[in-house]
N, C-alpha and C positions, 0 to 999 in steps of 0.2 A: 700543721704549720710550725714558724719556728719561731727563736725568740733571740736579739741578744742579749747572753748575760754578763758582758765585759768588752771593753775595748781601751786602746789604748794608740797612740803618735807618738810622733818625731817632731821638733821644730823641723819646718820647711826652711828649705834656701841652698844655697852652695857649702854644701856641708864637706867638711876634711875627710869621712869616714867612706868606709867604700862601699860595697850594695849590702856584703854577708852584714857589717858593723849595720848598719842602719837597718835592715830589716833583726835583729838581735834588739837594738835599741828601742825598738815596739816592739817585739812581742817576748823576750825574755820571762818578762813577769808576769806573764797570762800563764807560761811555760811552766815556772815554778808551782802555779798557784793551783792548775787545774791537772785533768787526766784528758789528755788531746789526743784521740786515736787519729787522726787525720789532719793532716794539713794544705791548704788549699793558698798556693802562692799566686798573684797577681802580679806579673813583671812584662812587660813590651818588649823590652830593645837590651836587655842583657848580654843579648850578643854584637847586639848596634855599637850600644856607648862601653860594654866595659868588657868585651872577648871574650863572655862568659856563655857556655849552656849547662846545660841540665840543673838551672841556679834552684829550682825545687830542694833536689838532693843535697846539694850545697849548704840550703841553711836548717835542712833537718838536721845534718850532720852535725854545723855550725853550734845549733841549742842542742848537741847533746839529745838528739831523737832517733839514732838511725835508723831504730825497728819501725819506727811509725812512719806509714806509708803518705805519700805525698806525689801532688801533679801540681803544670804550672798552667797557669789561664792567660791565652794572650788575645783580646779582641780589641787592639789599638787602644787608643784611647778613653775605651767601654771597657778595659779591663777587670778593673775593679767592679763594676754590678755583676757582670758577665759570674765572676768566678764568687760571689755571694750567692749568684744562680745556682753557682755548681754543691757549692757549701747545703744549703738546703735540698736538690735536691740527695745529695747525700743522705743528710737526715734524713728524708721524705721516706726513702727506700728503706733505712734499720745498717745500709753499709755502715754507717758509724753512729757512731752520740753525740759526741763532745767535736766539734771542727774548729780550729783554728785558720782564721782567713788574712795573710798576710799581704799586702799590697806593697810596692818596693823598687824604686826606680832611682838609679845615679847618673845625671845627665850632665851634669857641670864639665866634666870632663872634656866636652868637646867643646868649638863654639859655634857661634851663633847660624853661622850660613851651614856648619856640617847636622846641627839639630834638625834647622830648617826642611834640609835635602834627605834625612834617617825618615824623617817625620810623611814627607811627602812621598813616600814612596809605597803607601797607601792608597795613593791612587792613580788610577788608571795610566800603563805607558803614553797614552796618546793624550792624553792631559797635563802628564809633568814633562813632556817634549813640548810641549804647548807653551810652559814656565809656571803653569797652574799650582800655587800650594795654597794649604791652609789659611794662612793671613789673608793672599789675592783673591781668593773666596768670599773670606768672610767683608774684606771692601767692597767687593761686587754685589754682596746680598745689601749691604749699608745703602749702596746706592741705589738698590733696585726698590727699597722700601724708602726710602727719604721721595722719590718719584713716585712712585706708587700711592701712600697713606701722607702725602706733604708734612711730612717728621721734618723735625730744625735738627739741622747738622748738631746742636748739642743737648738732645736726647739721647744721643749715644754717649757722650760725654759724662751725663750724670749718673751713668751706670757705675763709670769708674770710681765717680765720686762716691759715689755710698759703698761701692765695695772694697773701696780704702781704707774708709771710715769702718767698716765695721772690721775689716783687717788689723787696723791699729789696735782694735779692743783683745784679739786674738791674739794669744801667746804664743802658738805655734805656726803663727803666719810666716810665710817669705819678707812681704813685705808687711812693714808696721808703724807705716806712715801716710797722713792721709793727704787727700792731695784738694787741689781747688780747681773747681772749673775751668778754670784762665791756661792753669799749668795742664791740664788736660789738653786742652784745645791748642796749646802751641811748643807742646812738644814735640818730636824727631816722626812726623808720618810716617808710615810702613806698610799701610797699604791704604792709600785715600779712598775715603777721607778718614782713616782710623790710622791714632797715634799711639805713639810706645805707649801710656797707662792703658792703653784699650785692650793690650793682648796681654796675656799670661805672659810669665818669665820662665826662666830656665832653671829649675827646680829639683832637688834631690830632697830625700823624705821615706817615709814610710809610716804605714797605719794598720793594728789591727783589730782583730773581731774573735771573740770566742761567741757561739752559736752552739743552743741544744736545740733539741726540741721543744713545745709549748709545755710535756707534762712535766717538764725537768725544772722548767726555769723558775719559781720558784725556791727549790731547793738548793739554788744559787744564790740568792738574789730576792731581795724584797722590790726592788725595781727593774724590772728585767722590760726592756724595749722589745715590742713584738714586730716582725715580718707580716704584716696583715695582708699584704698584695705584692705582688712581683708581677711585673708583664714587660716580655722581650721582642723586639720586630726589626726587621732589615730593611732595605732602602735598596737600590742600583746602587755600585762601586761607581759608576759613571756619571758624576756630575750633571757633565752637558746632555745629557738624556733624559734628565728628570723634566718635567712638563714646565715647574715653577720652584724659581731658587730660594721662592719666599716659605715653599709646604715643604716641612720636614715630618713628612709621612710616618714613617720609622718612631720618632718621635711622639707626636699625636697618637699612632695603634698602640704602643707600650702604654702609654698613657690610660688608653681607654681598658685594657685588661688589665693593667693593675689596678685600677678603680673598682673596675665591677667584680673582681677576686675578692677588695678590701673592706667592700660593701662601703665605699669612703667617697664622698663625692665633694668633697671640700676640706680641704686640710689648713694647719695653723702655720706651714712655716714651707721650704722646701731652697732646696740646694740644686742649682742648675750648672749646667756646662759651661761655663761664659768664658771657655779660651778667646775668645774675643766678644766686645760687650756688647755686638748688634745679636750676637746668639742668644743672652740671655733673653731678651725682650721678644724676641721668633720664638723662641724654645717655650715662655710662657704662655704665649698667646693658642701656641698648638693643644697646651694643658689644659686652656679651659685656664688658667689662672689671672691671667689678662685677656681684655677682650680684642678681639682679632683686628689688627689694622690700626689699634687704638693702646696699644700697652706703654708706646712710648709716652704718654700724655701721663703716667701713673709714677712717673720721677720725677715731673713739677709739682707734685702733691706729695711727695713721701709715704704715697701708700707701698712702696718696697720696702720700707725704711723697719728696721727691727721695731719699734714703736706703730709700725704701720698697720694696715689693714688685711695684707699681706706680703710677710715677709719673705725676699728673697735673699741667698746669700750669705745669711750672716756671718758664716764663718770668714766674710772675706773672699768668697769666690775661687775657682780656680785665676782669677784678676791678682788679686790681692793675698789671697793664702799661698797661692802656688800650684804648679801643676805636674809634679812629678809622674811622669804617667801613669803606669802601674799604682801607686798610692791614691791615685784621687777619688775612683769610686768608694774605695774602701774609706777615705777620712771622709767623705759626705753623711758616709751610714755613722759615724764617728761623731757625727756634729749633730747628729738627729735621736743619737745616742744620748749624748749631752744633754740636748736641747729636753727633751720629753723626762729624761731624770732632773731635771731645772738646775743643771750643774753646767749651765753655761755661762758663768758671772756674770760679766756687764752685758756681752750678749743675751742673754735670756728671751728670748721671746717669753710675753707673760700668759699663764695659761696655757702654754704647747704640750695638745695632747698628741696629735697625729703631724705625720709629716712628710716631705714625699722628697724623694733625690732620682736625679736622673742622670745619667752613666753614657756618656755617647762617644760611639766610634767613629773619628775622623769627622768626618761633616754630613753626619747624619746619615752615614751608613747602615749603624747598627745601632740603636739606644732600647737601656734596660733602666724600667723605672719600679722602683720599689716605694710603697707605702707602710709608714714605721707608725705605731699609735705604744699608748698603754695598758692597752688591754689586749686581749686575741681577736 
């Protein structure tokens, strides 16, 4: 197995700098410090938002690496776990030792309706002729479970609220303001019954990861975060074909093989996908973290709440931290990083030894969910 023994971010937000500056701005200092035979980039839409390919080579060259050999990982929005897959299995094999995993996205650039249309073209031709995108999805599933488990329209609401709140405690969030119920509920809708705080923003950033293996880390590192489990599983690209909008299959089987890898069946913290906040609450319930049907009732209680019984999110979510694409799987391993070295100030989960992030492509396409502890 592997271990990390460094990582390192960007403030998130609409940054001036452009993808090589930002992906530089994470990982330079891992660059200096270590001996990186390998580099493993996490980038979407390089060629979408900023006319760029081969952005790998790019920013080997960029940090002064050129002999060090490099690939880029693209699995939507799963990006970032997808290519921590890749990183370990590296390791796993002996092709390298030392991997640098860089995540790395500049979206600002466009706006809002051209992100929307880059974004959605993930799925299926006869669904986005349809007008089907992400947001009108994730309203569809809002209301398929407010019918279904009689959830109050602002159970989805308090997700924002705590992922604000724990935003605002985050230094390198997008946003770092929290918000109230009220201003949740009667902001600008964008797909009913879900309002602007309910969806992730448009986000530039980057985050990354240096990774040995378990016998190395160590001699890195007196606190070296371990990869205890990893498990990856696919879905249908086709929406309207899945049985039920409420099972994210994908989801739940990643779930279940990184657990029984991690030997770990209950963890202290975890970082989910909440591009939109009815995701997060479907996304834990598939985990086993919430109980099925019933998770929304667990934000009248603050049992999500970093103080809680289990925490979701604290970094602020992709809601509230941001969602640069390419960077978000890799700043979750980031926050879980933190979290178990107890080097996440006001954030802190107390006690976090184990921790689990989950990485998903598009709408539950493709999700990779990795289990992080402090031991092997």
């Amino acid at each position: 197995m592997v271990a990390i023994i460094d990582a390192n971010l960007t403030r998130f937000g609409k940054r001036k700098e452009n993808l090589l500056e930002l992906a530089a701005e994470a990982s330079l200092s891992l660059v200096r410090k270590y001996e990186i035979d390998f580099v493993v980039v996490s980038n979407t839409y390089s060629g979408e938002f900023n006319s760029i390919s081969g952005i790998n080579n790019l920013i080997t060259t960029y940090l002064g690496m050129d002999s060090t050999p490099s690939i880029r990982v693209d699995n939507t929005s799963g990006s970032g776990g997808s290519a921590i897959l890749v990183a370990k299995s590296l390791l796993d094999s002996r092709i390298a030792n030392t991997v640098l995993v860089i995540g790395v996205e500049k979206m600002s650039d466009k706006n809002t309706k051209q992100v929307t249309s880059i974004i959605a073209s993930l799925l299926s031709y006869e669904e986005r002729r349809a007008g089907l995108t992400l947001p009108s999805l994730a309203g569809l599933m809002a209301k398929e479970y407010m019918r279904r488990y009689n959830a109050p329209r602002e159970s989805f609401a308090l997700v924002a609220v705590k992922n604000h709140l724990n935003g605002s405690l985050n230094p390198f969030a997008h946003i770092q303001k929290k918000v109230t119920l009220e201003e949740v509920l009667k902001a600008p809708v964008i797909a009913e019954p879900l309002t602007l705080y309910e969806f992730t923003p448009i986000s530039d950033g980057a985050a990354s990861l240096v990774i040995v293996r378990n016998e190395y880390a160590y001699s890195f590192t007196k606190k070296p975060v371990f990869i205890k489990g990893i498990g990856i599983s696919s879905d249908t690209s086709i929406i309207s074909e899945r049985d039920d909008i409420l099972n994210m299959n994908a989801v739940r089987r990643a779930g279940i093989i990184a657990k029984r890898e991690a030997k770990v069946e209950k963890v202290d913290f975890a970082e989910l996908h909440d591009m939109a906040t009815i995701l997060e609450i479907v996304e834990a319930e598939e985990l086993g973290l919430l109980s099925k049907g019933e998770g929304w009732k667990a934000y009248y209680e603050n049992y999500t709440a970093i103080n809680g019984e289990m925490p979701i999110n604290t970094s602020g979510g992709l809601n509230a931290k941001g969602h640069p694409i390419g960077a978000s799987g890799v700043a979750q391993a980031v926050e879980a990083f933190l979290q178990i070295r107890n080097e996440a100030g006001s954030r802190q989960v107390k006690n976090a030894r184990t921790g689990l992030s989950l990485s998903m492509a598009g709408f539950g396409n493709s999700a990779t969910v990795i289990i992080y502890g402090d031991e092997p």
